[in-house]
N, C-alpha and C positions, 0 to 999 in steps of 0.2 A: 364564796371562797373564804370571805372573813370569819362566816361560822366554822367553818370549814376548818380552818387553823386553830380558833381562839378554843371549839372545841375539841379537837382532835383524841382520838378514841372512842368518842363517846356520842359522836356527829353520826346521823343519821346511813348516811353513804361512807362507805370504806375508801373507796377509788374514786378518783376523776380521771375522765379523759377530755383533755382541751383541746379544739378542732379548730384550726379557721387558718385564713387565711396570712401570709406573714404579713409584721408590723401592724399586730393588734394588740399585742399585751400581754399572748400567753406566756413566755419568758419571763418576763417580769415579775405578772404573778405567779406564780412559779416559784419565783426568789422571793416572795415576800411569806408566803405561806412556809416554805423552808424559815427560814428567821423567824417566825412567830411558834412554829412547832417546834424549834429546837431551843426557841428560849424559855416555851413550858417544858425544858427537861427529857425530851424525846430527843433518839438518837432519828439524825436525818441524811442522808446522802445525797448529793442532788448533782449528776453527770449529762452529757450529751448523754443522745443513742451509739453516735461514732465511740466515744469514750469509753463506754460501757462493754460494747463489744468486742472491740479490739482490745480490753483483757479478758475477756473470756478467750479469746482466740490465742492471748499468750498465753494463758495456763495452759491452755488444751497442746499446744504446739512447743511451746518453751519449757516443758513440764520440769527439768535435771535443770535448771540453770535459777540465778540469781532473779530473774526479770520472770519466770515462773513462778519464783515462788512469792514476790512480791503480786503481780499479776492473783494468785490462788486466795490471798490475805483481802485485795481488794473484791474478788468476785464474792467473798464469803459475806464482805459489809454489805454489797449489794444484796443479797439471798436474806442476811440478818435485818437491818436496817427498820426500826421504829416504822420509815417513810422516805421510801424511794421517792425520787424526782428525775423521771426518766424525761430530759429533754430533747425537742426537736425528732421524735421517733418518725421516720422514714427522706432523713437527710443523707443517711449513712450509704456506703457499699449496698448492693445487692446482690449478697453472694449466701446460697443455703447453708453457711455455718454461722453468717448473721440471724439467720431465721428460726433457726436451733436454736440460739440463744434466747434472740426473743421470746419462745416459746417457752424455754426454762423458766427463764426468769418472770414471768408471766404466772405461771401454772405453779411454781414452788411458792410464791408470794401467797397467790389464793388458797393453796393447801395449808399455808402454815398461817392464816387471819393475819400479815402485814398489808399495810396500809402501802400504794401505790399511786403517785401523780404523773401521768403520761400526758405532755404537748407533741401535737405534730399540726402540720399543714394538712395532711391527709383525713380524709373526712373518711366514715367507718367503711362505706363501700371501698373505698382505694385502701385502706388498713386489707378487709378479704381479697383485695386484687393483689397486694404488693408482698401480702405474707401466707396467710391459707384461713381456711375457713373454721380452724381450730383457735388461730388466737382471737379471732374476730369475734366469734362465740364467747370468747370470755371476755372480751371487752367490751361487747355489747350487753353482755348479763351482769356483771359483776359491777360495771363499774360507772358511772353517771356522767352521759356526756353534757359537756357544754359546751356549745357554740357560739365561736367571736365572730362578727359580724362589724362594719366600718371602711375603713379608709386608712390606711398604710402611716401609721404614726410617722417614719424614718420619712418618709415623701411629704407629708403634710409641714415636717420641722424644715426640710430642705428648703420647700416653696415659700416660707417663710423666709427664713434667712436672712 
């Protein structure tokens, strides 16, 4: 992941997807890879899934209003963006206008060579169970998983205490 950032563009893999289980660190890194790629000069976005969605859902819905068009400005950063940071992907609603989105947002990235970091809990079988077997196919071709693996940081700092 540190080649990952420090080289960014030019790193061998385009995409990551972080897998594992919560209180391992994908969040984290996550945010650190954001901060290194945008301190080499890349434009970076880095949202929940929930976040993400629910402006796509006000553009589509609020389209004549103020929070539309604000909403249309932010899905456009996501679609443009150096290097998305789509976190926590499958915390959100499950509802088939989240899954559209997903899909968009998924599929216009790979069409137009931007760079994508998706974290979820969901390991890639549960990505084809929870969304379809179209975006699972790009995420399993396009994009390099990695697996966290351990013991729940938030519980390890508690038990200390």
């Amino acid at each position: 992941c540190l080649n990952y950032a420090q080289k960014f563009g030019k790193f061998f893999f385009q995409n990551l997807f972080l897998t594992g289980d919560p209180g391992l660190g994908k969040t984290f890194l996550s945010a650190c890879i954001a901060r290194t790629v945008a301190e080499n000069g890349f434009s970076v976005v880095y949202d929940t899934a929930t976040a993400i969605f629910s402006r796509f859902e006000e553009e589509k819905f609020a389209r004549d209003t103020e929070e539309g068009r604000q909403a249309r400005e932010e899905t456009g950063r996501y679609l443009r963006c150096d290097l998305l940071i789509l976190d926590d992907l499958g915390s959100e609603a499950r509802t088939p206008f989240f899954q559209s989105a997903l899909y968009t947002l998924v599929n216009t990235r790979l069409v137009e060579g931007l760079s994508t970091v998706i974290s979820s809990n969901l390991s890639m079988e549960g990505i084809r169970n929870r969304y379809s077997g179209q975006v699972a196919s790009r995420l399993e071709g396009e994009y390099q998983t990695l697996r966290f693996y351990g013991e729940d940081i938030r519980l390890q700092r508690k038990q200390r205490g």
